[in-house]
Structures are given as structure tokens and as C-alpha cells.
C-alpha positions in Angstrom: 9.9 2.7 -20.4 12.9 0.3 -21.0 13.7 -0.9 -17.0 17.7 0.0 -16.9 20.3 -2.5 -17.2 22.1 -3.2 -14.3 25.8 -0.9 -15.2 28.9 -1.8 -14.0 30.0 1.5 -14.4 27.9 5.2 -13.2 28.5 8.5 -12.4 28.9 8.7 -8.5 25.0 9.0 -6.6 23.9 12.3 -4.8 24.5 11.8 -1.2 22.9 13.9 1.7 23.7 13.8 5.1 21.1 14.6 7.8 18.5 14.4 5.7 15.3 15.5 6.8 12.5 12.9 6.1 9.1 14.9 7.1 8.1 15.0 2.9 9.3 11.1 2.6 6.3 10.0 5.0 2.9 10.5 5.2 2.7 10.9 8.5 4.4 13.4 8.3 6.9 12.9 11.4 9.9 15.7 11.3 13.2 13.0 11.6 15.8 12.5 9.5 17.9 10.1 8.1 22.1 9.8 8.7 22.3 9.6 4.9 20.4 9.6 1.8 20.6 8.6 -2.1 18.0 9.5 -4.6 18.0 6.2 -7.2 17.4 7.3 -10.6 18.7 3.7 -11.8 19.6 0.2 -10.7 23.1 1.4 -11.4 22.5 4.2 -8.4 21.0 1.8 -6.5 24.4 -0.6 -6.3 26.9 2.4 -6.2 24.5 3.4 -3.1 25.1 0.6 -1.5 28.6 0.0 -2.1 29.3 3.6 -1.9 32.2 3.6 1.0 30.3 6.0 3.3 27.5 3.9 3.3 29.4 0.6 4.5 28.0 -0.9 7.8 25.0 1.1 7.9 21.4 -0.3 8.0 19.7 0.2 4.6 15.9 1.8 4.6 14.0 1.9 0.6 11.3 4.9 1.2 9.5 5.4 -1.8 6.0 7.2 -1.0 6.9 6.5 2.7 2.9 5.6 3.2 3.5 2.6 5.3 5.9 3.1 7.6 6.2 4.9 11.3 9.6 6.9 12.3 9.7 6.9 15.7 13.4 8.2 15.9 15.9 9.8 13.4 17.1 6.5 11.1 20.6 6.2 11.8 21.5 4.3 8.4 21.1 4.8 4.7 17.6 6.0 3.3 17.2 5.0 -0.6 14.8 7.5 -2.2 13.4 5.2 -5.1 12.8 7.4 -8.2 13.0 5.3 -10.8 10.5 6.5 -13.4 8.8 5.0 -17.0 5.8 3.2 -17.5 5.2 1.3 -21.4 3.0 -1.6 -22.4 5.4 -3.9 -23.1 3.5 -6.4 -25.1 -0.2 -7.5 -25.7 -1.8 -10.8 -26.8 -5.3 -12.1 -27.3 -6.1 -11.9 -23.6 -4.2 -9.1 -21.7 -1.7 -6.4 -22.3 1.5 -6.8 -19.9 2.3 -2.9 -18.6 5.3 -2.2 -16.8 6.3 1.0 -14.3 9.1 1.7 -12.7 9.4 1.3 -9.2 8.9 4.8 -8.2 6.1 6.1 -10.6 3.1 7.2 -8.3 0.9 4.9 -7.9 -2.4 6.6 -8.4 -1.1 7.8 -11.1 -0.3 5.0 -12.6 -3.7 4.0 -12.6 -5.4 6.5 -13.6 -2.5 6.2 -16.7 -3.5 2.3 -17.6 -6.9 3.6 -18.3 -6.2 6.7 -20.4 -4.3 4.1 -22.5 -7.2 1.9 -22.9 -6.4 -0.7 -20.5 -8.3 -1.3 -17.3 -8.3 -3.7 -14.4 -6.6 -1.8 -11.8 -9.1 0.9 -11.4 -10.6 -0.5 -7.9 -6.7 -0.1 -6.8 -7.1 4.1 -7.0 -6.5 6.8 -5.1 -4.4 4.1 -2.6 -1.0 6.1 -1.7 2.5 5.2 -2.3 4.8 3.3 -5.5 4.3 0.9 -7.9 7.7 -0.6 -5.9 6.0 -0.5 -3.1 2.5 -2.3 -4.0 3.8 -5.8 -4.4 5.4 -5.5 -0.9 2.4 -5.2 0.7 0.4 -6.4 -1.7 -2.4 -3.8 -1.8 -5.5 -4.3 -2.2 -9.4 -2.5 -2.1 -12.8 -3.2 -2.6 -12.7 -6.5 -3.9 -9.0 -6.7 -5.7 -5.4 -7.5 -4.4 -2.6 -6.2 -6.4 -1.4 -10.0 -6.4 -4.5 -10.8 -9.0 -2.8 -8.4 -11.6 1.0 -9.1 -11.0 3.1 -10.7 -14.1 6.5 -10.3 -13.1 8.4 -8.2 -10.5 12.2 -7.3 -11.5 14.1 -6.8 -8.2 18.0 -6.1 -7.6 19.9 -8.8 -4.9 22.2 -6.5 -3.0 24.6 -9.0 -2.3 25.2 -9.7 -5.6 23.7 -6.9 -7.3 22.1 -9.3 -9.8 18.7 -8.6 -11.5 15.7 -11.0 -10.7 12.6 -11.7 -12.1 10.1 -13.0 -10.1 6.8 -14.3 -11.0 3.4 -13.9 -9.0 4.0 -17.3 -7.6 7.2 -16.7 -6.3 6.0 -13.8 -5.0 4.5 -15.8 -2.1 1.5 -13.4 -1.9 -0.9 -13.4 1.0 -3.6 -11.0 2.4 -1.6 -7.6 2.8 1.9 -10.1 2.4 4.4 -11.0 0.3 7.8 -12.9 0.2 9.5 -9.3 0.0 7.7 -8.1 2.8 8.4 -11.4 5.2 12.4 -13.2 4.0 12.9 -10.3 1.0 13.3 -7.0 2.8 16.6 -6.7 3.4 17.9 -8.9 0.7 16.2 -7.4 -2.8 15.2 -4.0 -3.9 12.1 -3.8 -6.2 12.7 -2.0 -9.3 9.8 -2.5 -11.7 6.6 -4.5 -12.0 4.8 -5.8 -14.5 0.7 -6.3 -14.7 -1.4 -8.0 -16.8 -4.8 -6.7 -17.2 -7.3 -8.7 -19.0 -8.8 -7.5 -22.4 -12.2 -9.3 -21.4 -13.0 -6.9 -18.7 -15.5 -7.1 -16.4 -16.6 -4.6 -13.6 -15.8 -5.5 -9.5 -18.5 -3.4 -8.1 -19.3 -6.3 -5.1 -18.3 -3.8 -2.5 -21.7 -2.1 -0.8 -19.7 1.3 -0.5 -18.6 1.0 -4.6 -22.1 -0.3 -5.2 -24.2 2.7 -3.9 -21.8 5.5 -5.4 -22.2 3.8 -8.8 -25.6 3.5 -8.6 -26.1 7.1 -7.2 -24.2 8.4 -10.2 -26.3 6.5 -12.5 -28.9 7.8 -11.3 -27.8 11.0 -11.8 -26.8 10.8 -15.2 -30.3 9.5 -15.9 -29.2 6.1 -17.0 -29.8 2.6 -15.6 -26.7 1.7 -12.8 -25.7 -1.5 -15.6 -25.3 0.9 -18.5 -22.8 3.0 -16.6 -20.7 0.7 -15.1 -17.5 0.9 -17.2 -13.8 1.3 -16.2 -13.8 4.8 -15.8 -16.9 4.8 -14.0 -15.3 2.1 -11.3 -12.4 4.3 -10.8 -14.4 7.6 -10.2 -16.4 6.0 -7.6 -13.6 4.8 -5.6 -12.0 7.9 -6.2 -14.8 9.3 -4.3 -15.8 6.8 -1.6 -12.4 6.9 -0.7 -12.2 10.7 -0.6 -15.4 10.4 1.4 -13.9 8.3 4.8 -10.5 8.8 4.3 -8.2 11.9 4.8 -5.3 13.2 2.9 -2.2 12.9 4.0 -0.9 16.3 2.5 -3.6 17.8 5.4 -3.8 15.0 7.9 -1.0 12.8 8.2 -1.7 9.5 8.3 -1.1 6.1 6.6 -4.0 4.9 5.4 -5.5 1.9 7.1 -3.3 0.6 10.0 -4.6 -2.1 11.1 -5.9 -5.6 8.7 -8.8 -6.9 8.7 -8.2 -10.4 10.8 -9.1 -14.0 9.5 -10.0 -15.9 11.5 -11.5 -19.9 12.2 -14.8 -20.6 11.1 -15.5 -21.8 14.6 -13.9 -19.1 16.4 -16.2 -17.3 14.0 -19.7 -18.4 14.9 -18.9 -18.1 18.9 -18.0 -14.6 18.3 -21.0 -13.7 16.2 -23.3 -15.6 18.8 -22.0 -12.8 20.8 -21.9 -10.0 18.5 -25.1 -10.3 16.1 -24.2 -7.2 14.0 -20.2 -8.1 13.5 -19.2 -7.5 10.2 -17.8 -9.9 8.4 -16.7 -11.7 4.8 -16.6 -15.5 4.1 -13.1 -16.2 2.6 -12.9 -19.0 -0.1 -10.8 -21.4 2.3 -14.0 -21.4 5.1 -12.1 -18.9 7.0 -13.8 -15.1 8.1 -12.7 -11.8 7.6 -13.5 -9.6 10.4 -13.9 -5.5 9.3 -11.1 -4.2 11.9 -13.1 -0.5 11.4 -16.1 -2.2 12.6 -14.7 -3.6 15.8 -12.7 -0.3 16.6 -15.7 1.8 16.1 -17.2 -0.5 18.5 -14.9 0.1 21.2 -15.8 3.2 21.1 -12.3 4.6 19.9 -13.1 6.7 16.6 -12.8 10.3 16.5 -10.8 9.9 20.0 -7.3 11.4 20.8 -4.1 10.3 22.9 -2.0 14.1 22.4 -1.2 14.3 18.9 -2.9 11.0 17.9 -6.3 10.3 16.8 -8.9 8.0 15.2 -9.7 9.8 12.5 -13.2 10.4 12.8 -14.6 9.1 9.8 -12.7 5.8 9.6 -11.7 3.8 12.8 -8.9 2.0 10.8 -6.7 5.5 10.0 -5.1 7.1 12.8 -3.8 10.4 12.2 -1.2 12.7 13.3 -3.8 15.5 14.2 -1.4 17.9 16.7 2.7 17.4 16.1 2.2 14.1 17.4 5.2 11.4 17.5 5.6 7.6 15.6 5.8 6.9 19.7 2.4 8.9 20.6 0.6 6.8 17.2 1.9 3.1 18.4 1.0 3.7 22.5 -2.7 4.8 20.8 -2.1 1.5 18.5 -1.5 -0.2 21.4 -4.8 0.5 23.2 -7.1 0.1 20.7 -5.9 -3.2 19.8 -5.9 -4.1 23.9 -10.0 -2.8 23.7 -10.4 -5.2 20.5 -8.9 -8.1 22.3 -11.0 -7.7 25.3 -14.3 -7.2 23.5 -14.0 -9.5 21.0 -10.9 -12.1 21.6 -9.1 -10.9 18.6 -5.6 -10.1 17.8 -5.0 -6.6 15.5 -1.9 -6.8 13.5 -1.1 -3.5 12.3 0.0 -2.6 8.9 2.6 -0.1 8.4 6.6 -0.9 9.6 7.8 0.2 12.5 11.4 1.9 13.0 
């Protein structure tokens, strides 16, 4: 794929008015949009926006809709990213750069890099959404943050409608943050990234979840667990862990973990675990803690539990689910009330992950 050149001139976008939204997010929450533009091309994307009927409206970029909560009809513009095209766009001694278009699949993606020979994102599968979409929250699973693989990521200004590249570091990237997510939202529209995966590859198995299912596999293939760990073998067993605790949004809606894990102070840290011996937790490079959000929810005694339509889902405390017609209003008031249980038990703040609207 050749990422399009920004056009001064295109054939007029497909508009819709009303548009109903229930397939544009996971949750699957019946609202709809005031208007809506499929982007096929950058040059879509700026007659979109300039587009007269779309003047003074508030601007919305859905592309797998997998982290984000409607609780209302969006009175504004809705811009359905489907730009498409994936291509290695060059290789050297050390990695091969790969670039996708903004709305390619994101699973899919990854399950492409390694059909073509070119691992290192296979602990990322099986996470929903678009390639647009991952540097924005900067995803990341069992061990690796999208933000370890990024080159480049091409992004159209509105204001100007100029094209511009940024690199990782001006990316800003944090834990499940970005500069696009924080002062870029309104102001650039991601189009295509670029990754570089490393030729000298080396298995991320660190994860006790990933860890047992590659070793159970080994064991029954009949092989020793270090003789099976390749690529392929990384991304089947995340494929299935994940499978395992987490449901899929074409039967459940949900949208995927909502809450982060917090970091927190090494001090705050040890007072808390003098308190609760079995928290789980990860030491963080800068002397900080991770705390497992699941962990502490579970504790409170809130998976598998309902408020009307909403739920825990009962095999991961971190995914709540629309289980029963339930509204973006019935998922935050049950948002609300685990994160006032967490506070109380363990004097710590839950900052939820998918936007609100």
C-alpha cells in the first residue's frame, strides 16, 4: 500500500444523515450520529470536513469504535476511517518497516506481519479495533506496548489539511497514552503507521498466563516448551488466553479492558501491600508499581455482578459488558461504583479507559 497523497481535488464524500452507529461500536449501544462520511482517502477526509454541511459541527473519527461509550445520539460529524493497504515498505540489516493504513483491522494485521515472515507484534493479537487507532491509545498486552514497535505515524492537521509525520518520540507515548490521545484529538487525524519489527527476534513469553498456555501446548505436541516457542506459537497462545477470559464483542458487547492498571509510588506501594499481602502487582523500571485493576475489582467482590443491563463480566473483572440492552449511562453509573469500592479498599484512584461522549 502507497498511503494516498493528500488531493486538492476529489469526487464529493458519501454523506448519511441519522446514521445509526450500533455496528461502529462494540458495545453495541443503538444511537446514531447527525451525519456520517466513510474515508476511503486523506482526500475524503478534508472534503469531509470542509464539506458545507458539515461546518460547525463537532467532529468524532470511529474506526473499530472499541474504546469509546455513546451515551446519547452524537450530534456532529462521525468519520468512518476506511482507509485500507498494508506493504513492507523497506527492510535493512535489523528490521523491516511495514506500513497499514489507518483503518486495516488490527488483528488482522497481525496475524498478516507474520504470514509475511515478519514477527514482533504477535503478543498485540486478538486486541480489537484499527491500526489508526492503536497509537492513540497506545495498546499494549502481555508484556509489549504498541509504542515499542512504532516508526512513524502519518497524520492529516485539519486546520491546514497538511500531512505529518511523526516519529515515536513525538508521539509522547505513555502507559495506555499518547500526544494524540491528550493535545492531538481534535487537531490531527491518523492515517497510517509505520512499525518496525526486528529481524533478531526473540520470544516475550514473561507473562504467567502466556507462559502456561505455551508450555501446555508444548507439552502436547510432545516437544520441550523452548523448542516450540516461535512467533506463531506466541500468537496462538494469546489468541487463546485471550479467548479464554475475555468475551467477544460480536456476542457480548463490551470494550475490552476498561479500566488501567494504576502506578503508583513505591511508598504508597509497601503501605498498601502491608495491608493486602496477596495484591498483585509489577515493579516498573522507574521504581514505580503497577497495580492489576482485575485483581482489586475481583476483590471487591464486583465480578460477574449486574447494575440492569451492565455487568462484570464474569471471567474478567476489568471488561464490563452490555449483558441486557443496557445504556453508555447504565455502564459508567456501574463504572462509577466499582471504582468508589476500589478507592475505599485500597486508596486507589481507577481511571477508565475508553472515551466518554
Amino acid at each position: 500500500m502507497s498511503v494516498p497523497e493528500i488531493s486538492a481535488a476529489s469526487s464529493a464524500p458519501w454523506f448519511a444523515a441519522a446514521y445509526p452507529l450500533r455496528a461502529h461500536n462494540t458495545f453495541g449501544f443503538d444511537v446514531r450520529a447527525r451525519l456520517a462520511c466513510r474515508v476511503t482517502s486523506e482526500a475524503d477526509l478534508l472534503d469531509a470536513v470542509r464539506d458545507p454541511r458539515a461546518q460547525d459541527m463537532a467532529t468524532l473519527v470511529l474506526g473499530g469504535g472499541s474504546n469509546v461509550v455513546f451515551t446519547r445520539d452524537f450530534d456532529g460529524l462521525v468519520l468512518l476511517m476506511s482507509l485500507a493497504g498494508k506493504r513492507c515498505v523497506r527492510e535493512d540489516s535489523e528490521a523491516w518497516y511495514v506500513e497499514a493504513a489507518a483503518g486495516e483491522n488490527w488483528h488482522d494485521f497481525v496475524a498478516w506481519t507474520l504470514e509475511a515472515g515478519m514477527p514482533g507484534l504477535e503478543n498485540l493479537a486478538l486486541i480489537p479495533g484499527t491500526v489508526g487507532a492503536a497509537p492513540i491509545q497506545n495498546i499494549g498486552a502481555y508484556g509489549l506496548e504498541m509504542a515499542e514497535r512504532c516508526a512513524t505515524v502519518r497524520a492529516v492537521e485539519l486546520a491546514t489539511g497538511e500531512a505529518v509525520e511523526f516519529d515515536a518520540a513525538a508521539c509522547e507515548f505513555g502507559y495506555r497514552d499518547s500526544f494524540f490521545k491528550r493535545a492531538g484529538r481534535d487537531r490531527f487525524v491518523i492515517t497510517a503507521v509505520t512499525f518496525r519489527l526486528p529481524k533478531a527476534w526473540q520470544p516475550n513469553a514473561r507473562y504467567a498466563d502466556l507462559a502456561r498456555e505455551l508450555a501446555r501446548n508444548a507439552a502436547q505436541s510432545g516437544h520441550a516448551a523452548a523448542d516450540t516457542i516461535t512467533a506463531r506459537a506466541v500468537f496462538d497462545a494469546v489468541v487463546a488466553v485471550r479467548r479464554a477470559k475475555l468475551p467477544d464483542p460480536l456476542e457480548l458487547g463490551n470494550a475490552g479492558s476498561f479500566f488501567k492498571n494504576p502506578v503508583i509510588e513505591a511508598a504508597q506501594f509497601d503501605a498498601l501491600r502491608a495491608r493486602e499481602p496477596e495484591i498483585v502487582s509489577y515493579a516498573q523500571a522507574d521504581g514505580r508499581v503497577k497495580l492489576a485493576a482485575g485483581w482489586m475489582i475481583d476483590r471487591c467482590g464486583w465480578k460477574g455482578r449486574a447494575l440492569r443491563g451492565a455487568a462484570v463480566h464474569d471471567r474478567q473483572a476489568l471488561v464490563l459488558v452490555n449483558r441486557d440492552n443496557a445504556t453508555g449511562a447504565d455502564i459508567l453509573e456501574l463504572a462509577q461504583a466499582i471504582r468508589s469500592d476500589v478507592l475505599a479498599r485500597f486508596g486507589v484512584e481507577l481511571e477508565q479507559e475508553p472515551v466518554c461522549l
